[in-house]
C-alpha positions as CSV (number, residue, x, y, z in Angstrom):
1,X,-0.1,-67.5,-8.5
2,X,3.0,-67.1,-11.0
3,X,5.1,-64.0,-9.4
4,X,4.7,-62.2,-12.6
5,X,1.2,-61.9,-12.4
6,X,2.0,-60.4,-8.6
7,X,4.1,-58.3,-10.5
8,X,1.6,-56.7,-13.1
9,X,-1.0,-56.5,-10.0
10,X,1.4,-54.2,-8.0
11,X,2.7,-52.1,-10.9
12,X,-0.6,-51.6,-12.0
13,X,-1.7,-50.9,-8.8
14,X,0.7,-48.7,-7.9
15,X,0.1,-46.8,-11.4
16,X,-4.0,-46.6,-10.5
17,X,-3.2,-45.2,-7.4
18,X,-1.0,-42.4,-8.4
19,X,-3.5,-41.7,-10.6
20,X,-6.6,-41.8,-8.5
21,X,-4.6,-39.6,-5.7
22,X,-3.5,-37.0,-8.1
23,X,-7.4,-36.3,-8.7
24,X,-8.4,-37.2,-5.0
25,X,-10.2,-34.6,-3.1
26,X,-9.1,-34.1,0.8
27,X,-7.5,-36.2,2.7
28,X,-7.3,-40.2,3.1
29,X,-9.7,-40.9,6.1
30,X,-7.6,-44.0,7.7
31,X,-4.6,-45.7,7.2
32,X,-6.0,-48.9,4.8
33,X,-7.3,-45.8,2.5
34,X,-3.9,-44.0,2.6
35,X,-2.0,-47.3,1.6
36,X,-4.3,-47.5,-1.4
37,X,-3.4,-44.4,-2.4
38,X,0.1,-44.3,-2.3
39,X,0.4,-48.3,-3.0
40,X,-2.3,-49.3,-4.5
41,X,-4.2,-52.7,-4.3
42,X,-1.4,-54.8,-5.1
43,X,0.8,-54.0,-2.8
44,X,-1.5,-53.3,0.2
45,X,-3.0,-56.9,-0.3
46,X,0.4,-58.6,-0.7
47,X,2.7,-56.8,2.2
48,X,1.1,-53.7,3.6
49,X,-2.1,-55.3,5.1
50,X,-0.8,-58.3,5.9
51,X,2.5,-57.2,7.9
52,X,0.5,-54.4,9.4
53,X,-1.7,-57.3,10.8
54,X,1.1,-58.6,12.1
55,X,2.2,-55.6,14.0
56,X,-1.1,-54.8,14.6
57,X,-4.2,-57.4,14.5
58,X,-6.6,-54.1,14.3
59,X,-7.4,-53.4,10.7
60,X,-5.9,-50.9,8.8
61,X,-9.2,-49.1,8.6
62,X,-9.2,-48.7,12.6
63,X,-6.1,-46.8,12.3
64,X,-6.9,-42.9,12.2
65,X,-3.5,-41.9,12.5
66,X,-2.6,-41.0,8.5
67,X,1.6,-41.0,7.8
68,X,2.2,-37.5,6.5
């Protein structure tokens, strides 16, 4: 994939997520849904998911411990 489509997907990702977290209501219920939030889907799927795995092979969404 041409890095400036990687690019547009994490920009535009992070962008959606702001907005879909500035009208969320409560809290994220694990750490995969708190990465969306803040990072959105481009940047979870290309470094947040994978490294996790790395440190972790649980997934994300096993995690119930939410950065504050």
């Amino acid at each position: 994939m041409c890095m400036c489509v990687l690019q547009i997907n994490c920009l535009t990702g992070l962008i959606e997520a702001k907005v879909a977290n500035t009208t969320a209501q409560g809290k994220p219920k694990n750490f995969d849904e708190w990465i969306m939030r803040v990072m959105g889907e481009g940047i979870a799927n290309l470094f947040m998911r994978p490294y996790n795995f790395k440190v972790n092979p649980n997934p994300c969404s096993c995690a119930h411990t939410i950065p504050r």
